[in-house]
C-alpha positions in Angstrom: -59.8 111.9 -19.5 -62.6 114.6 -19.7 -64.8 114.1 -23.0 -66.1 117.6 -24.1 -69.4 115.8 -23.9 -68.7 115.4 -20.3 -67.4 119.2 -19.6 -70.9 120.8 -21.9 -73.2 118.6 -19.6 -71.7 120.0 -15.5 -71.7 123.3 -16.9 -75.3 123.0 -18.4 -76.4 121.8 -14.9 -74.3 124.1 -13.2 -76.2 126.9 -15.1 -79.4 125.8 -14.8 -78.4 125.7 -10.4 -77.4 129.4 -10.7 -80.7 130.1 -12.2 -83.3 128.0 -10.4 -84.7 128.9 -7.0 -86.6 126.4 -5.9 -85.2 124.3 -3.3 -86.7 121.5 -4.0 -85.2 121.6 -7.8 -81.6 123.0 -6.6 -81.8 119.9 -4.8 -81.9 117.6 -7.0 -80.3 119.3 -9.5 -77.0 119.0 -7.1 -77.5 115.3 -6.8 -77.9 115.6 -11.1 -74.4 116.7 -11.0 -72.9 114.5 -8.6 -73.7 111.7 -10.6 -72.5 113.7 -13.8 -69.2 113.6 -12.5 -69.4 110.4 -11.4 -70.2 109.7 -14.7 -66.5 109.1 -16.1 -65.6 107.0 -13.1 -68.6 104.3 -13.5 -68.6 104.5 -17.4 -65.0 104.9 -18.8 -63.9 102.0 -20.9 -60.3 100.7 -20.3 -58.3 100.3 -23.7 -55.9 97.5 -24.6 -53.5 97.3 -27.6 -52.7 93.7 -28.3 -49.2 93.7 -30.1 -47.7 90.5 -32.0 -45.0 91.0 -34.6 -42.3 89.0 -34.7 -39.3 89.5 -37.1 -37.6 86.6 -35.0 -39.4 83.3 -34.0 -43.3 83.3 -34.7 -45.1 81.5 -31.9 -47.9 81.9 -34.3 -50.5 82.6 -30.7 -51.7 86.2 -32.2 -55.0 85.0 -33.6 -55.7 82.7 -30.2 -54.2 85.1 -28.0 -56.5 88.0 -29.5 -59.2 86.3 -28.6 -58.4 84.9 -25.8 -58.1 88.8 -24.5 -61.7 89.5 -26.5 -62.6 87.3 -24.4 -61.3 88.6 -20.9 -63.2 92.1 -22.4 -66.0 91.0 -22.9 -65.9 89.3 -19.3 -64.3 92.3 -17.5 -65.5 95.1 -19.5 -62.5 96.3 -21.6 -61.9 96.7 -24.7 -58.9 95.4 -27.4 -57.6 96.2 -30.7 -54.9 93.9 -32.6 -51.7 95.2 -33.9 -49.7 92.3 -36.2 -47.5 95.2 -37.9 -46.6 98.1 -35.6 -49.0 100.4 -37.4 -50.3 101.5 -33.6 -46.8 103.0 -33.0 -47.0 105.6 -35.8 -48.1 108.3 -33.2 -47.9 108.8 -29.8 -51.6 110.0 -29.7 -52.3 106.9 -30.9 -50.6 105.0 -28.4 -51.9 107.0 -25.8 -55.5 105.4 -26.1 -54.5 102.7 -24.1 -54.3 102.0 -21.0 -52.0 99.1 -21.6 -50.3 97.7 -24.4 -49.4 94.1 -24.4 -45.9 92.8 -26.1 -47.5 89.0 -26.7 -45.1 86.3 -28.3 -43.4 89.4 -30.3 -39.6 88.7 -31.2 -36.6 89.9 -32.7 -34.8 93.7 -33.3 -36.5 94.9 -36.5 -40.2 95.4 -35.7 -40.2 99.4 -34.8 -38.5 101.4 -36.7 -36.9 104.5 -34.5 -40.0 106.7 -34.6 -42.2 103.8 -33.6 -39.4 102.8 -30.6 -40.0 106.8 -29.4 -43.4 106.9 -29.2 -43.6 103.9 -27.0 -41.1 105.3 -24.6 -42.8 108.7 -24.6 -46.4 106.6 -24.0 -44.6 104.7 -21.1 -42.5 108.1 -19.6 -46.3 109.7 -19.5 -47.8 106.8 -17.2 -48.3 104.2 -19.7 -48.6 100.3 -18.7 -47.2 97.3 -20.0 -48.0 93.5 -20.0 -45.2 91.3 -21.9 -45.7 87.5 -22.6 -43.0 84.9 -23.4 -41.1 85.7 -26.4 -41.6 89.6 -25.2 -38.0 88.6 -23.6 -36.9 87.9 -27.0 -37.5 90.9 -28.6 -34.8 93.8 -28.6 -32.4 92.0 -25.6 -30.2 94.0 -23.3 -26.6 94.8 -25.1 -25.4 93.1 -22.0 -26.7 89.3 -22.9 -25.1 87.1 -25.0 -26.3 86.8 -28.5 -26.0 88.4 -31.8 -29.2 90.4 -31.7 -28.1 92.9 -28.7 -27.8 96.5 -28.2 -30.4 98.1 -30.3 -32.6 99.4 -27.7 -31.7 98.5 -24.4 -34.4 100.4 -22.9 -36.9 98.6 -23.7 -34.9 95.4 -22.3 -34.9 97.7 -19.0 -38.5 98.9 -18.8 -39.6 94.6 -19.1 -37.2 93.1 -16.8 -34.7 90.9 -18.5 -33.7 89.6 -21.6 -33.7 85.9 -22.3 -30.2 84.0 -22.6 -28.8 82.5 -25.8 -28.1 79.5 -26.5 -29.5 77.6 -24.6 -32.9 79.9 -24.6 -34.6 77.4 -22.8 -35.3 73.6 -21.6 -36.2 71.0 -24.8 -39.8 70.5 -25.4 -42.6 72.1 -22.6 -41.9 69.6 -19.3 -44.1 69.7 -16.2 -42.2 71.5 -13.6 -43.9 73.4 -10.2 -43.8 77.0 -10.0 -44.2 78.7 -6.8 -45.2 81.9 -5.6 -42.7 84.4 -3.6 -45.0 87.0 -2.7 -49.0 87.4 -2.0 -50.1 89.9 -4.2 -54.0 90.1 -6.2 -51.7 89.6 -9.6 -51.6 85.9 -8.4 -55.5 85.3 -7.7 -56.8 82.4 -8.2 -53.6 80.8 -9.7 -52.6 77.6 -8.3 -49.4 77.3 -5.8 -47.3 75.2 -6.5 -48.7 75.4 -10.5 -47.1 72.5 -11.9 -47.3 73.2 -15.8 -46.0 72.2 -18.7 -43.7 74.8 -20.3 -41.0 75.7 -22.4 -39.1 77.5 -19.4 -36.4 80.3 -20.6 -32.9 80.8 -18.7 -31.6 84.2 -17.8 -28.0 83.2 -16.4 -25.9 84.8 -19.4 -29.0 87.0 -20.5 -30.0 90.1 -18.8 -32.1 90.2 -15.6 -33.1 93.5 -13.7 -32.4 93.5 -9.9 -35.4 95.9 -9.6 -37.7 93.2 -10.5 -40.3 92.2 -7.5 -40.5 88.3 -8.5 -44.1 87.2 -8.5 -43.3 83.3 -8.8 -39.9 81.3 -10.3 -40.2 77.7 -11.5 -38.2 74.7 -9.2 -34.3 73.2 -10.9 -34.9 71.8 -13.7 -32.7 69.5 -16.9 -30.9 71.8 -19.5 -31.4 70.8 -23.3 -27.8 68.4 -22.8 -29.9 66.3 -20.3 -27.8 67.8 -17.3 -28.7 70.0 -14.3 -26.7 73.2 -14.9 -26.3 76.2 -13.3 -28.6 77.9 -15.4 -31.3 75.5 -14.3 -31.1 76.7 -10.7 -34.9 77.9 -9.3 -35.8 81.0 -11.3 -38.1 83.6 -12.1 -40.8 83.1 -14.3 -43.1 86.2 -13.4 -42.7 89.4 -12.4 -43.3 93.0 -11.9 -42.2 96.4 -11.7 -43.9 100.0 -11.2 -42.5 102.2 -13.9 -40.9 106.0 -13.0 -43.9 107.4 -15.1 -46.9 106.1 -12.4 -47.2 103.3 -15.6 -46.8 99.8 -14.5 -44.5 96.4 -16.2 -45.7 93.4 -15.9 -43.7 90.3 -17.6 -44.3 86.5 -17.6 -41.9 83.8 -19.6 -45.2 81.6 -19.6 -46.8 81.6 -22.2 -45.4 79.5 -25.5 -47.7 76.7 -26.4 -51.3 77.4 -28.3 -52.6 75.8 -25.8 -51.8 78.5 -23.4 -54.4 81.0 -25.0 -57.5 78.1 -25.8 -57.2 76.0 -22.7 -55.0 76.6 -20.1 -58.0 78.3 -16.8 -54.8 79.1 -15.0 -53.2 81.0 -17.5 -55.9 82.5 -18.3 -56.5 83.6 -15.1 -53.0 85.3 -14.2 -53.0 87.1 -17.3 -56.7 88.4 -16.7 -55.1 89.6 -13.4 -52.0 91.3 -14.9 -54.2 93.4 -17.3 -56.4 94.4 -14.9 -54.1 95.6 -12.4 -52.0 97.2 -15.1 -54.9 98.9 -15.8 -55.9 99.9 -12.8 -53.8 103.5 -11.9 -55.5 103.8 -8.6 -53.9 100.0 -7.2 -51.2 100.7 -4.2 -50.7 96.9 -3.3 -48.4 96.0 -1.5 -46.6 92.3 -2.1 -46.2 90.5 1.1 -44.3 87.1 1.7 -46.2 83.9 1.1 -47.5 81.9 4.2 -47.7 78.1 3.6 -51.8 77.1 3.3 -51.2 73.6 4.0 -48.6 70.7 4.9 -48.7 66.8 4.4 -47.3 64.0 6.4 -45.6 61.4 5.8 -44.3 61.7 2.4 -44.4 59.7 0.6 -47.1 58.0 2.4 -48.6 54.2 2.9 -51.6 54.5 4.5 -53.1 57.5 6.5 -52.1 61.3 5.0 -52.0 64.0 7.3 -52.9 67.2 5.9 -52.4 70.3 7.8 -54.5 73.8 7.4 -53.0 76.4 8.9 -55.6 78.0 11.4 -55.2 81.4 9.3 -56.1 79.8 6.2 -59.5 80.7 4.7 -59.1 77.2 2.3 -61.7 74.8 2.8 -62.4 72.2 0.1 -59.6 69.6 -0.4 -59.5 67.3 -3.8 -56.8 64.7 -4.8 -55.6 64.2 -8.5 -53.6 61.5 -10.1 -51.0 62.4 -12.4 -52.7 62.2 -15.4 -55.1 65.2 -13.8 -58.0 62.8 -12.6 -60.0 63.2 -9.5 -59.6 60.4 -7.2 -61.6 62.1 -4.2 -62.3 65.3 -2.2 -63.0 66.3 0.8 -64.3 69.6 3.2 -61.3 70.2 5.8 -61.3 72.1 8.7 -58.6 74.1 10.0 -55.8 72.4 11.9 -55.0 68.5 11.1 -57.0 66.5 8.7 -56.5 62.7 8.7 -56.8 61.1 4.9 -56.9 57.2 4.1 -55.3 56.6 1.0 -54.4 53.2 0.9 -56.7 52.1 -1.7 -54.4 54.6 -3.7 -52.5 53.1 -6.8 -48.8 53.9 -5.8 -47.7 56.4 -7.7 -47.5 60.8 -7.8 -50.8 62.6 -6.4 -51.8 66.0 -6.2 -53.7 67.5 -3.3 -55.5 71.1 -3.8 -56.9 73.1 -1.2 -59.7 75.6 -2.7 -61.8 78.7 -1.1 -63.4 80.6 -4.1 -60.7 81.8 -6.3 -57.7 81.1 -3.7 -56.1 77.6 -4.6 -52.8 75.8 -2.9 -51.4 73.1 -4.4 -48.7 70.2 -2.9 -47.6 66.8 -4.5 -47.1 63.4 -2.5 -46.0 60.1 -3.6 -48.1 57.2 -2.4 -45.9 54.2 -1.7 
């Protein structure tokens, strides 16, 4: 967007061109306005909106997660402002600020009032991007899933992705499960695969989930709340994306619950940094390609020697081993192609092995016998 700042200072130097004949001068004075223009490209500051109200659940994140996004602003150049009551909403010029406007840990069907829901749809309809985290599911769900609060505004269930299912919602307590990666895309720099987190992981079975979702990553089976595997525990998708009809872009993880998430957790950190940057970004045309497997380990379990494959197109190089209460127990440089590992002075019990290159990191598990 053209400042009138910017537009008084081209034609002031396109004036002075038209008037000056020295070469020399006209010279530079074309270079002058290059970089004028330029100007907006190098120097414009991308906006966030950081939205939290809940009239369902409170996840009570907002003050951790605000800073946590400070935080990525300060390291990536952007800046954020905090919204705890919808007050943003009251305008559509207002909205339109921002480059994105993130739905984190809100809930429930009674936080914008019909004016407020408008806005938002126009912002979006005009090229506006999203980011939605966790409980962003929870808020306004689809009139198709089950539940009593349906049906209010189903668009909004639409433009996200889904809408978490009732009862269950989700597995008891946050247990470590892996979560793998579908797709290669830069929304998944730097984020381990498999990520084995802890994580209060939501179901979508009975809910609403939209087949125009590309699915980023989805979490392995896991144990329903009645201490069965069900069939709403099946592998599932945890993150995902859309590009919106407007040129906007959606972006929607169901990570995302515990405090911990926003003070601690690198890896979190890390794909959300990535989701508001590309949401951000208007000029990304990525395209998501399938997932090659870095590495392989054999046997497994294992008694003695650990073979660990790099596949020859892999630029991964540095290989560490963790126990299961996250501890290093030894690393490694690897070269493409097999890599031999003694492990018997290994405690029996369930390892880790991580191949890192910069920000690129793939992650297996093995049991040692």
């Amino acid at each position: 967007m053209k400042s009138e700042a910017f537009i008084s200072l081209s034609e002031f130097v396109t004036l002075l061109m038209q008037q000056l004949k020295n070469y020399r001068i006209y010279f530079y004075l074309i270079f002058l306005q290059a970089f004028v223009f330029c100007l907006p490209i190098f120097g414009q500051t991308t906006k966030l909106l950081h939205y939290s109200e809940t009239s369902g659940y409170d996840h009570l994140t907002r003050t951790a997660s605000f800073t946590m996004f400070q935080q990525m602003g300060n390291e990536h150049g952007f800046t954020v402002d905090n919204d705890s009551t919808g007050e943003s909403f009251n305008s559509l010029s207002t909205l339109q600020q921002y480059d994105v406007i993130i739905f984190c840990n809100t809930s429930g069907d009674a936080i914008l009032d019909a004016t407020q829901q408008q806005n938002f749809e126009q912002y979006i309809i005009g090229g506006g991007s999203f980011v939605g985290i966790h409980a962003a599911s929870d808020t306004y769900r689809h009139s198709t899933a089950n539940g009593t609060n349906t049906g209010s505004w189903d668009w909004y269930a639409e433009m996200l992705g889904a809408s978490v299912q009732q009862d269950p919602n989700h597995v008891s307590g946050t247990p470590v499960y892996s979560i793998d990666a579908l797709i290669a895309h830069p929304l998944l720099d730097g984020v381990p695969n498999p990520w084995y987190k802890a994580e209060e992981y939501y179901y979508w079975e009975s809910g609403y989930f939209s087949n125009t979702n590309i699915v980023l990553q989805k979490v392995e089976q896991t144990v329903g709340p009645n201490s069965l595997v069900n069939s709403y525990d099946s592998a599932r998708a945890v993150t995902w994306y859309s590009l919106l009809p407007g040129g906007g872009k959606s972006f929607y993880t169901s990570l995302g619950h515990a405090l911990s998430n926003y003070t601690s957790d690198t890896s979190f950190y890390q794909l959300i940094s990535n989701a508001v940057l590309w949401a951000g970004d208007n000029t990304s045309t990525v395209v998501a390609l399938p997932v090659a497997n870095e590495l392989s380990v054999f046997p497994n379990p294992v008694e003695d020697c650990l073979t660990v494959t790099v596949y020859p197109s892999s630029e991964l190089h540095e290989l560490r081993i963790y126990n299961s209460l996250g501890e290093e127990t030894g690393h490694w440089k690897t070269v493409p192609g097999q890599n031999n590992i003694d492990v018997r002075d290994l405690p029996a019990g369930i390892y880790f092995i991580q191949l890192s290159s910069g920000k690129r990191i793939s992650v297996t598990k093995f049991v040692k016998q």
